[in-house]
N, C-alpha and C positions, 0 to 999 in steps of 0.2 A: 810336759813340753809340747809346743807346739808342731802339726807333721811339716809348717812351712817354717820350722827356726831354723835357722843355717845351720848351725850345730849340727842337726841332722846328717845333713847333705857332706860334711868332712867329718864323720867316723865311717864310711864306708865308700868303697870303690862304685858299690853300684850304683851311686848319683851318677857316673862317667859311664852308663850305658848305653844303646842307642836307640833313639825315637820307638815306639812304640809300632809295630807293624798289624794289629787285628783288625782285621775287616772291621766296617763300620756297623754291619750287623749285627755285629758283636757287642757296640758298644753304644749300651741303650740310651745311656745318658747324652751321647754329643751325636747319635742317629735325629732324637728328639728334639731337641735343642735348635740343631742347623733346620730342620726342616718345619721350624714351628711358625716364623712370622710371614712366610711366602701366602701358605695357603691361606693362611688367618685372614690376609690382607684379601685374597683370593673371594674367600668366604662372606666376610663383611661387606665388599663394594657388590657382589650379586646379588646379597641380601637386602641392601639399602635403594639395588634397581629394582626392584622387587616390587608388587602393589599390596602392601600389607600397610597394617595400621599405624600412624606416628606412637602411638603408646607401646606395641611390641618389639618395634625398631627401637625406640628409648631402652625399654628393660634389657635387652640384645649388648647395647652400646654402655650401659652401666654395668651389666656384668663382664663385659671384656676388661672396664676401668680397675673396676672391686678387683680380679684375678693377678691385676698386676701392680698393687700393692707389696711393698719393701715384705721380707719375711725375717726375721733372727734366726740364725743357724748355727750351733752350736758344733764345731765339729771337732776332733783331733785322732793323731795315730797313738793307739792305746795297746796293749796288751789284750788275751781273750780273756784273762780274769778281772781287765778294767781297771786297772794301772796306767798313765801316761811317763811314769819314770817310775827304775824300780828303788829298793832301800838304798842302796850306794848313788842315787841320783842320774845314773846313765839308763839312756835309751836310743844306744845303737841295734836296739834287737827293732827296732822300728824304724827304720832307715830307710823309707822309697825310692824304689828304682825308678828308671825313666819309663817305665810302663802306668808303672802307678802316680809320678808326676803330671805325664798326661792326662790322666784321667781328674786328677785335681785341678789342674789349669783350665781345664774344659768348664769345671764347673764351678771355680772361683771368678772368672767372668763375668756369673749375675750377681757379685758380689760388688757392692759401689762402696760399703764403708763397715770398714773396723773398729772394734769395739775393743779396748787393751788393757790391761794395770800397768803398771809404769814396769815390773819385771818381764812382764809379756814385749811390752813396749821396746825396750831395753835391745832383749833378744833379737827381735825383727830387724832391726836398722839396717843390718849391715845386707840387708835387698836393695837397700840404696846408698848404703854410704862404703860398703866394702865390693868395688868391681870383681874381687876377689869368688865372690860369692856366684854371682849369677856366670862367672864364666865357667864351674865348676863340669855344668853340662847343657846343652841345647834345652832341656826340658826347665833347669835353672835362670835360665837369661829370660825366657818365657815368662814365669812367674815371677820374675824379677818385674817386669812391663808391667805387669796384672797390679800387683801390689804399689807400686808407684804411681799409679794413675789411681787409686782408689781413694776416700779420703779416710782418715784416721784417729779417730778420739779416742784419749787416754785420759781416765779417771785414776788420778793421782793427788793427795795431798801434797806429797813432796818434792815432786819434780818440777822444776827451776824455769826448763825451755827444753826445747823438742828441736830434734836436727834433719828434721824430715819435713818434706814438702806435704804439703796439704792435710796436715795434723794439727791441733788446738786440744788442749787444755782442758778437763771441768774435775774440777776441787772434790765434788760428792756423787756416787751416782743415783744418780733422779730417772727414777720407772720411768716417770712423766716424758721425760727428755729422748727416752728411748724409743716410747709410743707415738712420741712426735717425728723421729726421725722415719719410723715405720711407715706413717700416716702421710709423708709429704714426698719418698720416693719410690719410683717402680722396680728399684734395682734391691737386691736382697743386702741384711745387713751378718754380720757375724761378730760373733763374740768370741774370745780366744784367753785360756787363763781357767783352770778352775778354781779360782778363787772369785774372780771377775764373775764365772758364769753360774756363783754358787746361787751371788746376790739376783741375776736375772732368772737362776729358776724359779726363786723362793719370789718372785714380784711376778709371775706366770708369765714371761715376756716371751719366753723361748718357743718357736713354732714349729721349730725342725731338728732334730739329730745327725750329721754323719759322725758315721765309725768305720775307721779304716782300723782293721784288727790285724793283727801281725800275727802269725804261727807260734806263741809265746804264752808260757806262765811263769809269771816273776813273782806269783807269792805273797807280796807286799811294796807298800813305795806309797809314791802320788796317785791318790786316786781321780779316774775321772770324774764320779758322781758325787755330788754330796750324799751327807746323811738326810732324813729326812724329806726326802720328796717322793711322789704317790704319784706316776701319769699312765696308764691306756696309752699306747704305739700306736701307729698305723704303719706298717712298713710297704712304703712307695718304690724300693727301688733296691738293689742287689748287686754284684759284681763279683766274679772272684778273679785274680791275676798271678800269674806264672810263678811270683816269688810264695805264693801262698797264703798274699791277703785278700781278706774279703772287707767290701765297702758294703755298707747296709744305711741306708738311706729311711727316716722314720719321721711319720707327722705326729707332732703332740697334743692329743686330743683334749679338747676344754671342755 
């Protein structure tokens, strides 16, 4: 299950905590983030006043393009033995607080479009069709915005019509179609589903991992990884939070 299915957010009280208070110090991911395009902007126009050569300036202004390029990111709240639901199908032991909502809204932001199977699909809706949902907590209404503004592709055989705004349709999924979506936006894409994300590892589309781990071993269940896959990490980025998950942030090396 996914850490944004609503399900989550009603088997426990602590979706109804309150805003997250840590210093911003603290919090490498939206410290980084907020203070990225000021100076960039900062950087480039003194560079561009600059007396250097059109060919440097060119490689300078293509590498900023290249950097912001759409990425795949694979992420979900799992268990530490790597489980996303255990044998009886529950994962209230995965429950994010508003500590750790925060921290996911922060960085579902540079997320412009989802990637779903029609059960994945299914599950999410109700961030826009049940008010229900996002009023559960401040940090819930939040990601409720994020998610609604994003757009959303569901690769389904079976499914009919879609009850959400800014979502379509495709019958099979086509690598191609993914690598195109990649290639034509600077906002980052995710996939959500391991089943959905078995097929994007095995087609090497996947450029990113989070794992939001929960203080938990269930044993058995739904796992998050398939069988079968072989990749070298890079891990870019880390977090631990109050309830005692850690976020681990990793590039997939080609």
């Amino acid at each position: 299950m996914s850490w944004t299915d609503p399900e989550y957010l009603r088997w426990s009280d602590h979706a109804r905590g309150v805003p997250s208070t840590i210093p911003l110090a603290e919090q490498p991911v939206r410290a980084r983030k907020v203070g990225l395009v000021a100076p960039l902007m900062v950087r480039t126009n003194s560079f561009l006043s600059q007396s250097v050569s059109a060919e440097r300036r060119l490689r300078v202004l293509v590498g900023i393009i290249v950097a912001r390029v759409g990425k795949l990111i694979y992420s979900f709240l799992a268990s530490l033995d790597g489980y996303i639901a255990d044998r009886a199908g529950a994962f209230d032991w995965a429950v994010p607080d508003e500590e750790v909502l925060d921290f996911i809204n922060v960085t579902e932001r540079e997320v412009g479009t989802y990637l779903y199977g029609r059960t994945m699909y299914e599950m999410m809706t109700g961030w826009e069709n049940d008010p229900a949902v996002a009023a559960q907590s401040p940090m819930s209404a939040e990601f409720a915005q994020i998610w609604q503004a994003a757009e959303k592709v569901v690769f389904s055989r079976s499914l009919d019509s879609v009850s959400t705004t800014r979502t379509r349709i495709e019958r099979t999924f086509d690598p191609g179609l993914v690598r195109d979506l990649k290639a034509s936006t600077a906002q980052d894409l995710n996939v959500s589903g391991a089943t959905l994300a078995a097929s994007a590892w095995k087609a090497q589309l996947i450029d990113e991992c989070h794992l939001y781990l929960a203080p938990m071993l269930v044993g058995g269940g739904k796992r998050m990884f398939p069988d079968d896959i072989r990749h070298t990490l890079e891990l870019l980025d880390e977090r631990r939070f109050g309830n005692g998950m850690v976020f681990l942030r990793y590039a997939v090396q080609t």
